[in-house]
N, C-alpha and C positions, 0 to 999 in steps of 0.2 A: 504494500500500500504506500502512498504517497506519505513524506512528511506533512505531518498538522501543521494550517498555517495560523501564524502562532497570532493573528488576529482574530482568530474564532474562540479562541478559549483562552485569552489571556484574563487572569484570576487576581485582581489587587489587593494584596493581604488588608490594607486600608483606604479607607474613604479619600477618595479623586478626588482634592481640593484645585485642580485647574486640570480638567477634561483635555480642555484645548489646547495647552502645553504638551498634556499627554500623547492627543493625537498627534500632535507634530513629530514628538520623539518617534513616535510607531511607525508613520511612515518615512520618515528619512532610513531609520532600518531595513525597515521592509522595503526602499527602493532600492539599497546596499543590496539585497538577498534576491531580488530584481535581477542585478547584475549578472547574477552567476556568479560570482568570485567570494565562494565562500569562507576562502582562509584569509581574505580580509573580513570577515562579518565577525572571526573568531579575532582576529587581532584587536579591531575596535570594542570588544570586550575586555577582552586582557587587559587593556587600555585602560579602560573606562575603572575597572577592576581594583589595578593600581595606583590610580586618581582618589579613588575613595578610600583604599585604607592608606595611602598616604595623610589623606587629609581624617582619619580616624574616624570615616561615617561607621566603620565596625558593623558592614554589610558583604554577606559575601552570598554565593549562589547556590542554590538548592541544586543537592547533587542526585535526588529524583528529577526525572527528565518522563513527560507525559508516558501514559502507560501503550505506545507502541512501538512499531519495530526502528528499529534506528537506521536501518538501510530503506531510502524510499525507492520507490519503482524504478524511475526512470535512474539509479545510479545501480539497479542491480545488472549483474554481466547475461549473457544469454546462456543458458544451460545447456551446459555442453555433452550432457547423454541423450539416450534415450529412456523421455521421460515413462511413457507406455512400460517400454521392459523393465525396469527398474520400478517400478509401481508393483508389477506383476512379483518380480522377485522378494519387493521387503516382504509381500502375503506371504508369499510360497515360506519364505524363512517363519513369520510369524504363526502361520500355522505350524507347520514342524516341532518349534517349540513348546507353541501349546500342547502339541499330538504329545511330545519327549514327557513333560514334566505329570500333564496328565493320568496318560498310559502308566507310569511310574505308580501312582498313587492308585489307580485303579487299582493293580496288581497287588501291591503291598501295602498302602494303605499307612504306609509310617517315612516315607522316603522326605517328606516335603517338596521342596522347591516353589516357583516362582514363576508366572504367568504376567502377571500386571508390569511389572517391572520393563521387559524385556517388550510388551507391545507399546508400551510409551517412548521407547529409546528406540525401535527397530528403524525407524526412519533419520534415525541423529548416526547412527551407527551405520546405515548403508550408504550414505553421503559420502561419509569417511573412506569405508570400504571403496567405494567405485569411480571417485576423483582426487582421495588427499591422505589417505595414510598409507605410504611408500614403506617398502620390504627391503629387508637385506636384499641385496643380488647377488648370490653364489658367486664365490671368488673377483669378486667388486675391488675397487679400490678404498680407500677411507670416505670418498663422499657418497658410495653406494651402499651405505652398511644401515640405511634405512630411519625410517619413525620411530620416534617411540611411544604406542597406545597403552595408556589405562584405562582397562573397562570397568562399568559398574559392573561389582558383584553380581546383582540379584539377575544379570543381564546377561548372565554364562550362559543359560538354552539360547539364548538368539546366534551367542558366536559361534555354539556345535551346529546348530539350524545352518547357518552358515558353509561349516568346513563338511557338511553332508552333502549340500549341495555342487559344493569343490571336489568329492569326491575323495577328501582327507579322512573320512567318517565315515563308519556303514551303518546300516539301518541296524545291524546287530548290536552296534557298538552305542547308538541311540536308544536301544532298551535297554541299557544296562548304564542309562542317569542315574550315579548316586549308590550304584552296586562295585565300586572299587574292587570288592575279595573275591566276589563269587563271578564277577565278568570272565576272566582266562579260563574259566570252567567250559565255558561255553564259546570260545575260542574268540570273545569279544574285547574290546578296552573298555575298563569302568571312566566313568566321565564323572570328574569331582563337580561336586556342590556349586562353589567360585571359583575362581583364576588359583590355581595351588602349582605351582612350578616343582613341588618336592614329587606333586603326586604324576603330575603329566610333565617332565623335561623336556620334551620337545615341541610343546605345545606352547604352553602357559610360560607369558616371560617373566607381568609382576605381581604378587598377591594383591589383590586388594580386598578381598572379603571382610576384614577386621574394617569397621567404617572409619575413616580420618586417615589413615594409614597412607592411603594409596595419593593423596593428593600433596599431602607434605613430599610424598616420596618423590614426586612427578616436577616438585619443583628444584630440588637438591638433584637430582638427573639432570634435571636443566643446564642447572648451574656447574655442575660437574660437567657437560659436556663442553662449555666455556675452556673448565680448568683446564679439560684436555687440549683445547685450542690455543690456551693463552701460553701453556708450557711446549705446545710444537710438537706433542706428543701424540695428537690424532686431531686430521681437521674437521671438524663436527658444524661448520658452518652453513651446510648448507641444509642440516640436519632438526626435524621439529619433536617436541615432546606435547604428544595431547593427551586428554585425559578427560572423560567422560563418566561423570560423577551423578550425584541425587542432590534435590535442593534440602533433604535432610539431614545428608550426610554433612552439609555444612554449618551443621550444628555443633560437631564433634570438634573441642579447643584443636586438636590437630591441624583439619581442614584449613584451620586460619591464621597457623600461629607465624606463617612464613609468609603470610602474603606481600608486606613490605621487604622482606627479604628478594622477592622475585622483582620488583616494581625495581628497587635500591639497585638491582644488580642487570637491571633493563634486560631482562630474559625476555626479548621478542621471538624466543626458538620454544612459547610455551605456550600453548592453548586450551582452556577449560574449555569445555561444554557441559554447563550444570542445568539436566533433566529434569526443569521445573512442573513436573507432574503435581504438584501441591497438596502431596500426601504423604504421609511420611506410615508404620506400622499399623496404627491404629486410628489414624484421622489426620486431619488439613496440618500444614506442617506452620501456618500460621494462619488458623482459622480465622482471627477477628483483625488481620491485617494484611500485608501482602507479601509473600516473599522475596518474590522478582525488582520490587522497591527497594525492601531491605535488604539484600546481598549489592542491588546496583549501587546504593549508598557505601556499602561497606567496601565492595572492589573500587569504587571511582574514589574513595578518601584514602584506600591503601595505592592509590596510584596506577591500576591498573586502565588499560582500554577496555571498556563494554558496551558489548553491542547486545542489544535486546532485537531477539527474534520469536513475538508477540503474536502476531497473525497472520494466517496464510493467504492464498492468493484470492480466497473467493471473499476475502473481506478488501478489496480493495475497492472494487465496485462501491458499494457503501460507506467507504470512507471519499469517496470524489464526490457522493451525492450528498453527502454531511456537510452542508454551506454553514451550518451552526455549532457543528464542535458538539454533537449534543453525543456522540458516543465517546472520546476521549472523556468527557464530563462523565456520562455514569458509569467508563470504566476505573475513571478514580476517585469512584463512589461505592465499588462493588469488591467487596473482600474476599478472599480466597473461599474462606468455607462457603460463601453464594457461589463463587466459580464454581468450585466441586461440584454441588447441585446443580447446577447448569448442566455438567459433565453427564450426572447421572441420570439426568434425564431429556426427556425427546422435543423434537421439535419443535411441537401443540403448547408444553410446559415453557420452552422459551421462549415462542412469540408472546404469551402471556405473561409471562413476569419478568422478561429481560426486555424484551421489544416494546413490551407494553405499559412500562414504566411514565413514559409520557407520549405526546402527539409526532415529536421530532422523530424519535425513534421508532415508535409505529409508522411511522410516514416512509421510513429509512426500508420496511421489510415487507413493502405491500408489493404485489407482484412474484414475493418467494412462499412457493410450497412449505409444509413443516418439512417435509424429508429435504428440502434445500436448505432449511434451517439450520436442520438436523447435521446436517453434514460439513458446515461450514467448519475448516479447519483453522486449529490451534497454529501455529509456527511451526511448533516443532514438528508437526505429520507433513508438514509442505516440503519436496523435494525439492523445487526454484527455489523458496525462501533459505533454507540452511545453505543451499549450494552457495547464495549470496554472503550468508554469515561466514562461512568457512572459508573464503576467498578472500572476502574483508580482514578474517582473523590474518590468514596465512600469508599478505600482503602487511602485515600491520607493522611499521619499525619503532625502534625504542623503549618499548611496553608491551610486558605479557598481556594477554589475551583473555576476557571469557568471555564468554555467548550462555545468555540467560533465554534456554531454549521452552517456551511456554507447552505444555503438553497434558494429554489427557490420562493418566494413570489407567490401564487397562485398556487401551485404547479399543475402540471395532469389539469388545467383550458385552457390551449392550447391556440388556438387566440383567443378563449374570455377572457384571462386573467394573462395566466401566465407571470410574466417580464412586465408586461406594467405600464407605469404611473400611467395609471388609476385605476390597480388592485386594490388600498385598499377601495376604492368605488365601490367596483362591487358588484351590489344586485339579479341583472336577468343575465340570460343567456337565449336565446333562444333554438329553439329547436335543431338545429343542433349541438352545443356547446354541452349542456345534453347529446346527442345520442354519442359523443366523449369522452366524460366524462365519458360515461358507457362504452365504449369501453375501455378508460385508463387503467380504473383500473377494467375492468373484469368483472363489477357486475352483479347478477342474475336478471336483469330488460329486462322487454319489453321493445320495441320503447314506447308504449303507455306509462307502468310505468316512464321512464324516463321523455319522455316527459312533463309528467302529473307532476310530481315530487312527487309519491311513497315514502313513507318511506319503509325503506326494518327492518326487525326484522327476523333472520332466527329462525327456529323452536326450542323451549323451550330444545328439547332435543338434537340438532343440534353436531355437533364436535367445532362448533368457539362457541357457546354460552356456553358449559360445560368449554371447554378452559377459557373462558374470567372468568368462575366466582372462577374457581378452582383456578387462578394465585391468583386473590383478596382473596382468604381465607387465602392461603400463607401467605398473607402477613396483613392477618388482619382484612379484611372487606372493606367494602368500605369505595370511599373518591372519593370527599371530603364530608366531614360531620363535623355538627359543632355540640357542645356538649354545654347546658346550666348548666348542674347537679354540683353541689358544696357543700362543708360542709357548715351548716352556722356557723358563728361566732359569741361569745358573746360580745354582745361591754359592756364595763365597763360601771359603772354609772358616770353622767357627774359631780357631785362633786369630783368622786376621781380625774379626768385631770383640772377640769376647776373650785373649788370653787372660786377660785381668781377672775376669771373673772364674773361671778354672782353676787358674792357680793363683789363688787372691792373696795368699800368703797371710791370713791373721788380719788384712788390712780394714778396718771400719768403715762401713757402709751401708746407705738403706737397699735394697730392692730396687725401689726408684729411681736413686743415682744411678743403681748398675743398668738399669734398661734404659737411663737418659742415654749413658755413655756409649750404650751398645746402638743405639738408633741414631746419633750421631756419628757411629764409625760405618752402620751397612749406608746412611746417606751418602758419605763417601765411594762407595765403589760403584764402578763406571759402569757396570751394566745392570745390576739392581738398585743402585740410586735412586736414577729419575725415577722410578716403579715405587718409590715409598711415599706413603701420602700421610703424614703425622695431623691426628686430628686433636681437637682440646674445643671442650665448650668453652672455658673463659680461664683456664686455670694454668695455663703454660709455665707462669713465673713462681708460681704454688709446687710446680714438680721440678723443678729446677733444669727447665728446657728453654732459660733466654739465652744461652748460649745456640739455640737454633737461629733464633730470628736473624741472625748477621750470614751464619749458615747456608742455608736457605731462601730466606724470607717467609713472608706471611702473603699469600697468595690475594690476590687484591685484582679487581678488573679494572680499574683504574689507576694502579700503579701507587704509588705515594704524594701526593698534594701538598704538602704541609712538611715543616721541618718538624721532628719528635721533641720534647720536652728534654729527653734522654740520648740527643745525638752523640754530643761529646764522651758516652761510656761505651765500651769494651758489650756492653748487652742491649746497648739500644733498639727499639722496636722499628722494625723495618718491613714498611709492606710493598710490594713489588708486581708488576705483572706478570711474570714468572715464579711467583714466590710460591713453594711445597707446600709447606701450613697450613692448612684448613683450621682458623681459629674461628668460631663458632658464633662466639658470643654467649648469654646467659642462655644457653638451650640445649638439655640433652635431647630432647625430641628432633631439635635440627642434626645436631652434631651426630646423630645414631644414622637420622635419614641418610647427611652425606659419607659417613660409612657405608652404608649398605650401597650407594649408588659405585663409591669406590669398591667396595669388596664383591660387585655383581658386575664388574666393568669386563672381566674376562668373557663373559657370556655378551649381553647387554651393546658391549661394542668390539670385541674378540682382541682386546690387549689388558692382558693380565696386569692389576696393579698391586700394590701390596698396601693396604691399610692399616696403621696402628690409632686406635682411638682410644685415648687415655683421660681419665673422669674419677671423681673421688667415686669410691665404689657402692654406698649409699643409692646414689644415684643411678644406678643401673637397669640389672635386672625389677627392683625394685618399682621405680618410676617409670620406667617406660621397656617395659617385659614383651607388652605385645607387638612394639616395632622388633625387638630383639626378635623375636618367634617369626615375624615377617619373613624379616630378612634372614632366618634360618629356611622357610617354606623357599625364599629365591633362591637358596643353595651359596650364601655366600662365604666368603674367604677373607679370613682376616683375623686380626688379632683385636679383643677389649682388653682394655687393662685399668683394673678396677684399682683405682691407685689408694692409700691409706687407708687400707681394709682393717675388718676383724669390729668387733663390739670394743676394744680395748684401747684400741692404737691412736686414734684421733682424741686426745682426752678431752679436751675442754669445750668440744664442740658439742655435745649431747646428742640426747638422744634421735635426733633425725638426719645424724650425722655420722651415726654408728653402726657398721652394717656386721651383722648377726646371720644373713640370710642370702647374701648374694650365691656363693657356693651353695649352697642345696639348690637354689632355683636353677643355679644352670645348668645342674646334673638332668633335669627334666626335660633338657635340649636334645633329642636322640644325636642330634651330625653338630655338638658344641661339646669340644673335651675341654675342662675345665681344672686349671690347677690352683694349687696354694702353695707355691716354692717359699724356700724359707730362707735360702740361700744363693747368694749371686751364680753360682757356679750350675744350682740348678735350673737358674731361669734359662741360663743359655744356653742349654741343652734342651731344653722343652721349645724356646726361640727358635732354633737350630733346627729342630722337629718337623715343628708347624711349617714352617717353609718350605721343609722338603715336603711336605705333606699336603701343601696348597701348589706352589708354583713347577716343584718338576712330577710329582705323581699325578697332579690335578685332582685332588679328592675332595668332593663335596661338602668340605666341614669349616668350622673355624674354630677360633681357642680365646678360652677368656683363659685371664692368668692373674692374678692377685696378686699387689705390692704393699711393702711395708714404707713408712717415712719414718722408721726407729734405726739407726745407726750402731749396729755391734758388729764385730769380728767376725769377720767370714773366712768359714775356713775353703782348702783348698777342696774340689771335687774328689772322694775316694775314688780311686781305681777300678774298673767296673760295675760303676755305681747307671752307666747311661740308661741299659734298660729299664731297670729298676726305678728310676726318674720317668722316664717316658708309662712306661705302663703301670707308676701309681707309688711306687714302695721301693724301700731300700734301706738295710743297716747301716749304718753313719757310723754307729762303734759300741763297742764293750767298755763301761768302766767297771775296774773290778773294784773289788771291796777293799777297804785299807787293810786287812787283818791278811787281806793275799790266799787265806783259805776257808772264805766263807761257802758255805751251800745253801744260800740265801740267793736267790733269782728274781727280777722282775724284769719286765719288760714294758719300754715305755715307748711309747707312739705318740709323737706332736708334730704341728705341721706350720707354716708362716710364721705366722707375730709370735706363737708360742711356744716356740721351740726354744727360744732363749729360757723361757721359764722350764722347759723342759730338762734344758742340759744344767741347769742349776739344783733343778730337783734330783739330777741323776749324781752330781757332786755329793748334794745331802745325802742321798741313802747309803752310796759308797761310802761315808763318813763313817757310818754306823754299821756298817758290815755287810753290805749287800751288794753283792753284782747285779749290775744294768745292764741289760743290751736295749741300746738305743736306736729306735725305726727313723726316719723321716718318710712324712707320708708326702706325698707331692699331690695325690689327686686321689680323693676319697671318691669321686663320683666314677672314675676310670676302675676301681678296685671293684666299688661295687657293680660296675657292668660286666665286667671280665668275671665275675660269682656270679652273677646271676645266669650268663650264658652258658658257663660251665654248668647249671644247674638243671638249665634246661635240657642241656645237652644230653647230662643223665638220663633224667624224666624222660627225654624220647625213647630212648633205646640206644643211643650211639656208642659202641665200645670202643674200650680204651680212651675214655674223657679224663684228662689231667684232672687234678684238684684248681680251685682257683688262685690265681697269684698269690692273694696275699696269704693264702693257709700256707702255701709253702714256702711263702718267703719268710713267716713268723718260724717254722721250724727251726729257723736259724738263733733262737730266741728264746731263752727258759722263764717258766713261770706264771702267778696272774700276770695280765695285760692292764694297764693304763693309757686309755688317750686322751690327748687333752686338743682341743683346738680354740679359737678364736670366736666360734660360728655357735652356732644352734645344736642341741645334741643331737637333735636328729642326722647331723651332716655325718661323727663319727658311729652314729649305730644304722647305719646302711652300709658295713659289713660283718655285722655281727652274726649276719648267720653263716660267715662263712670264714670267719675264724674256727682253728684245729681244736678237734674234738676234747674235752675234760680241762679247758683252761681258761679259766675265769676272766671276762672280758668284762670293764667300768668305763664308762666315757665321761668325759667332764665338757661342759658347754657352758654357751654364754644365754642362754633363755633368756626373753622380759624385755623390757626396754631400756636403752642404754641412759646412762647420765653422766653429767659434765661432774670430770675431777681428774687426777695423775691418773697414771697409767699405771702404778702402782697400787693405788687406791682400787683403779676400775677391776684388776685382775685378781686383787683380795676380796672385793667385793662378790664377783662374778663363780669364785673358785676354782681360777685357771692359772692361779701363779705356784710361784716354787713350792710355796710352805703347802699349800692344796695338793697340791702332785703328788710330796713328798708326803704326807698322812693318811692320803688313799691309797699310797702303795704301799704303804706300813700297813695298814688296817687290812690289803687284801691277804699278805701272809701270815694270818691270824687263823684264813681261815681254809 
């Protein structure tokens, strides 16, 4: 439809104390707008703008703009499909979907899934499909390595709908939506839920099913494809990140917490499309308001471009015969929960209570049938009008992108669905519904086909099937498709990063230090250097990493502006166009996101990088668990490092500062090995590990790894101690008793921050006459996987199943057992069922919530220090 001219409905918040002045102003503009020459109509704004708040009128412009499409007719391009086949095909997919999730439920009756969802986006989503979201090209160069799409979640049936009709999908593989285990029974592939890359690798590039997830993620992508531009290390210029979301899911703090981040960082390589179906779960997602207002308010204040694509083509008619503005007027009169009802009902119902609201408007719909009524589309079902949004977007420079695509939730679903409350839970429709449904949208079925719910696939050589595949070559191949293929990389030998810490010789140090020193020596080497990508929400000079910033730098799209505060010192803050650093700012949620985009960069864009993101550990799994889980579903690579862990170690910060619980939650990661090294010597071996284990094996996991900011003697690595590090456990040493022939044994197991209290506990008991053999445990969560599979291993039948690690590496070990660690006790009694038979196993933890004092204090308090050790292991040979 045309732009409203803006003398039909201009609205004076106050009483026209000189009309005639008024009018003069109005048309000296409107003879400006006259011209044609619209980027002056916007500069004599700008103008006028800074004329006022210079002189302090402290007026500025309402960043709602009338409730229609922002692209008017005559500046939309000509559409360049075929609109006919492309009509034909969003049905053919829309049905499909419905038949998939349906048929699912019919059968089982417990599967769920999602109808509504997928028939409000199926026309936002084939636009994309058939002129704008570009595929990797097999053996391409860097500008042909493609798009990058997020779909809605609830929107998975339309993209297998889709890849059935491609012929990536068979009809077998479509009844087995949501049957993952029992699909290969039947010589089928189970189709997940949402986008899961863990469950379909070749398919699915990025989760987005967890709501909020997917759109922070889509903008840190973004931005990372920049890094890779700005550092010469892959050119991503010519390359777009879209992302096709819900206007619910922009409720989620996620959704929003980066948008100035995108705006700040002018990501014009980013495009939303937020599927303003206006319903969210259970009802209107802003019932007594409007949402498409309030997102356009919040994107245009956070700096973005939005283009509103409101109405489709058969409302333009009626907007050229609108001489009075009188529908812009009760469209910014009529609130979403009226929309809905609109939605949900027919024709007869809206000439009568929408049209028939006044004379204007009725006068606006004389001449239309209800079923013309009826049918008048929303934006987002219009393939010209999105065609036009998505060109505007994918044209647009300086500023990311959304498109506030207006749509019917359930769309063509009729009274079984469309507009109702109930729609986002609608899994059947009976037979009448289907027989309407085939009617809506045309398709080539019988009563019985529909009935039955047929999969329709028109014939291989068909005109919509040559169509659908021809657009796809256009533009690349298919998608989505995920790619595992990567160069592998040579990791350097672990003495040139880390002799220090091998043979540390006694010398005092945190953890911390030792992984500063070790990520400023692998920065250094010339061919996994550039590949390290150091990340930090805001705490760089808190881990003692300002010796980066001169290094390095601090990765910057604009380079550095400004002379630092801190030029003149040896650690001044130095940001760069080139700069490694990914410093964050106050945001794990961001700083995780650009992890994941760095540690999914091997697949995502096929050049391996290496990510370390380092964070007080608090703040982790804790706060933001479900991005971690994401980016475990992406299959990423890379290291976290949960820096000043333990309930004990950070003293004076308290209790939401003290983490108790990061190590158990990330034993719950199936493809996340997680350690608690205690000593420099072990970290580098586990560092050393992971590398070989991400960049030359390419193996689908990552590694948290936990650091101390507590400064003691680090002794040198034992001699054969690597496996026993790597796979969880390992003797550190015997102290014997002072008396030289006691037959007094215990055995003590401590792991990080508490090993120090550990080896002091083991000085006391030797004091008094008792031999120690002393474990270090590196990784409770790896000990109890390695027992538990051995366990199963049993329980099947498997013969000749070893015992599991740590039973036989405690062999090496007399006595009751004592652990002590830092964390929750639950973290050391997940292996207690697989310690050696008849030998008394105690574990000491940090339960409850932490509180601010010494670290002496906290660990006398908690029961994890010397003298605790030392009285539980007294007490167990008692008994």
């Amino acid at each position: 439809m045309n732009a409203p001219d803006i003398k039909k409905y201009l609205n004076l918040e106050h009483v026209d104390t000189d009309p005639a002045e008024t009018a003069e102003w109005n048309e000296a503009f409107m003879d400006l707008l006259a011209s044609g020459d619209g980027a002056r109509a916007k500069f004599i704004l700008d103008s006028l703008l800074r004329l006022a708040n210079k002189n302090q009128i402290n007026w500025e412009p309402d960043l709602v703009t009338p409730y229609v499409n922002s692209i008017p007719v005559n500046e939309q391009p000509p559409f360049p499909g075929d609109l006919a086949i492309e009509e034909k095909l969003a049905s053919l997919m829309r049905w499909n979907a419905l038949a998939m999730v349906a048929k699912a439920n019919e059968a089982y009756g417990e599967l769920g899934g999602h109808i509504a969802s997928y028939a409000s986006a199926a026309d936002l989503f084939e636009v994309g499909f058939n002129h704008f979201f570009r595929a990797r090209t097999e053996g391409g160069d860097a500008k042909e390595r493609g798009d990058l799409v997020f779909f809605q979640p609830h929107s998975a049936p339309g993209v297998y709908a889709r890849a059935y009709l491609e012929g990536r999908l068979t009809e077998n593989d479509l009844l087995h939506y949501r049957r993952e285990i029992t699909a290969p029974e039947s010589g089928a592939r189970g189709l997940s839920s949402y986008p899961h890359p863990w469950l379909m690798p070749d398919f699915w590039q990025f989760p987005t099913g967890s709501m909020g997830i997917g759109p922070i993620s889509s903008i840190y992508h973004a931005r990372f494809m920049r890094y890779l531009s700005d550092r010469k290390l892959l050119d991503c210029s010519t390359r777009k990140v879209w992302g096709v979301f819900g206007d619910g899911e922009m409720d989620e703090p996620e959704s929003m917490s980066a948008l100035t981040l995108a705006s700040r960082e002018k990501l014009d390589n980013l495009v939303w499309v937020v599927n303003c179906n206006l319903q969210r779960l259970d009802g209107p997602v802003r019932g007594n308001g409007r949402i498409i207002d309030e997102l356009e308010k919040l994107f245009r204040g956070s700096g973005w471009n939005v283009i509103k694509l409101v109405w489709g083509s058969d409302w333009d008619g009626l907007f050229a015969r609108d001489t009075t503005g009188a529908l812009v007027k009760a469209f910014a009169q009529t609130v979403d929960g009226q929309m809905q009802t609109f939605a949900a009902k027919d024709g007869s119902f809206n000439r009568k209570n929408f049209f028939g609201q006044n004379e204007e408007l009725a006068r606006l719909a004389q001449g239309m049938t209800d079923e013309q009524i009826d049918r008048l589309k929303r934006g987002g079902h219009d393939l010209v009008k999105i065609h036009a949004a998505y060109q505007a977007a994918a044209n647009h420079a300086g500023q990311p992108t959304v498109i506030l695509a207006h749509t019917k939730k359930g769309y063509g679903m009729g009274n079984a669905g469309q507009g109702k409350m109930t729609t986002h839970s609608q899994k059947k429709l009976d037979d009448e519904a289907l027989i309407a449904y085939r009617n809506r949208f045309n398709l080539p079925l019988t009563d019985e086909q529909a009935t039955s719910l047929t999969f329709f696939r028109p014939d291989e050589n068909s005109e919509e099937l040559k169509y659908l595949k021809e657009q796809r070559t256009k533009l690349g191949g298919q998608l989505p498709k995920r790619y595992s293929e990567c160069d592998k990389l040579n990791i350097p030998d672990i003495d040139s990063y880390a002799a220090f810490a091998i043979k540390a010789e006694s010398k005092e140090m945190s953890t911390t230090m030792a992984f500063v020193r070790m990520l400023g020596n692998l920065l250094k080497d010339k061919e996994l250097g550039p590949r390290v990508v150091p990340i930090v929400a805001d705490e760089a000079r808190t881990f003692g990493m300002a010796n980066l910033f001169k290094q390095v730098g601090i990765y910057s799209s604009v380079g550095q502006r400004y002379e630092p505060e801190d030029i003149g010192s040896v650690l001044s803050y130095r940001e760069a166009l080139d700069g490694q650093i990914l410093e964050e700012g106050i945001s794990e949620a961001g700083a995780i996101a650009s992890w994941t985009a760095a540690a999914t960069s091997y697949s995502v864009h096929g050049i391996a990088m290496l990510p370390f993101y380092i964070y007080y550990s608090m703040f982790g799994f804790q706060r933001i668990g479900d991005a971690i889980w994401a980016a475990a579903d992406q299959r990423a690579r890379g290291f976290l490092l949960g820096a000043t862990s333990g309930r004990t170690t950070l003293g004076g910060e308290g209790l939401q500062h003290q983490d108790g619980s990061s190590q158990l939650v990330a034993g719950t990661i199936p493809n996340c090995k997680a350690y608690d090294p205690a000593f420099a010597g072990e970290l580098a071996v586990i560092v050393d590990q992971g590398m070989r284990d991400m960049l030359v094996d390419q193996k689908d996991l990552f590694y948290y790894i936990t650091l101390m900011n507590e400064n003691y003697a680090q002794p040198d690595l034992p001699e054969n101690a690597v496996e026993g590090v790597i796979r969880g456990c390992y003797k550190l040493k015997t102290v014997k008793a002072s008396n030289g022939d006691s037959n007094s044994c215990v055995t003590l197991l401590g792991s990080g921050a508490i090993m120090t209290e550990v080896l002091k506990a083991a000085d006391m008991l030797a004091n008094t006459g008792i031999n120690v053999d002393i474990f270090s445990v590196t990784s409770w969560s790896e000990l109890s996987r390695d027992g538990k599979a051995k366990e199963q291993a049993r329980l099947s039948g498997e013969t000749g199943t070893e015992h599991a690690f740590i039973s036989q590496t405690l062999t090496e070990g007399h006595g009751p057992i004592v652990a002590a660690t830092d964390y929750v006790h639950a973290l050391p009694e997940s292996i207690r069922a697989y310690i050696p038979e008849g030998r008394q196993y105690i574990t000491l933890g940090t339960d409850g919530f932490g509180r601010s004092d010494t670290r002496a204090a906290l660990r006398e308090y908690f029961g994890v220090n010397a003298d605790s050790i030392y009285k539980v292991a007294k007490e167990s040979l008692k008994k």
